[in-house]
N, C-alpha and C positions, 0 to 999 in steps of 0.2 A: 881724529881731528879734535876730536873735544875733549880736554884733559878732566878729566871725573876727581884728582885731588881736590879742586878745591871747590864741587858743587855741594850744597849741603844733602843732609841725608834723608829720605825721604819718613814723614811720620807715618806711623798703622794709620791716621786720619788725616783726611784732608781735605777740603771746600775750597769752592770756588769766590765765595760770597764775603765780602770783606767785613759782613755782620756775624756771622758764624765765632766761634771759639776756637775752631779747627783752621780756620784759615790763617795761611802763612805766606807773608809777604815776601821773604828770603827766596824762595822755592818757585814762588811763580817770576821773577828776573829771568829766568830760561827757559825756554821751549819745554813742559813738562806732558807726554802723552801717556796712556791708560791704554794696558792689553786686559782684556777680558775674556779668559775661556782660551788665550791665543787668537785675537782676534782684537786688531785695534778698535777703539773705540774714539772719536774726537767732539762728543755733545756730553763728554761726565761733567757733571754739576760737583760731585762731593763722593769720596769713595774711603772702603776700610779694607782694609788689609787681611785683618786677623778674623772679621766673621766674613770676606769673601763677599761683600754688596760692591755694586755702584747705584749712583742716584742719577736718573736722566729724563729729562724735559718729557711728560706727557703729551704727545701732539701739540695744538696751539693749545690745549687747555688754560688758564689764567684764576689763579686765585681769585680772592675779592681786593687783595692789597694789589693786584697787578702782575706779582708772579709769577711762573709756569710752574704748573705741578709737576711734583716730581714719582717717577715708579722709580721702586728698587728693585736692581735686576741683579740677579747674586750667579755666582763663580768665583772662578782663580782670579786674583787680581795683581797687575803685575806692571805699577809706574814705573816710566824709563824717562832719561832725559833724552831730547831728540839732538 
């Protein structure tokens, strides 16, 4: 159903956070989900490719700016568009 020519291509980085460096505005226009380990995942904040993290919300935790803190939880990591 979904033709893949004309999605763009996925970076070794990518955030969710429109302050970050890594965020890409192209890339979030479609459904974009995070396997990890084989194992969907749908709370990734920001993930790499090449060393194998994702970043995900620490419970309710909350910075001092407001926040949620983030753990990094490492594996195979492996974006798909839905």
């Amino acid at each position: 159903m979904n033709d893949t020519a004309h999605l763009p291509p996925f970076p070794d980085r990518l955030s969710v956070d429109p302050r970050s460096p890594y965020y890409n505005a192209a890339i979030f226009e479609y459904d974009v989900g995070i396997k990890l380990n084989d194992r969907v995942r749908t709370e990734v904040e920001e993930y790499c490719i090449s060393e194998g993290w994702i970043k995900v919300p620490a419970g309710k935790a909350l910075d001092r700016k407001g926040n949620p803190l983030m753990t990094k939880v490492k594996g195979k990591v492996e974006p798909f568009y839905r």
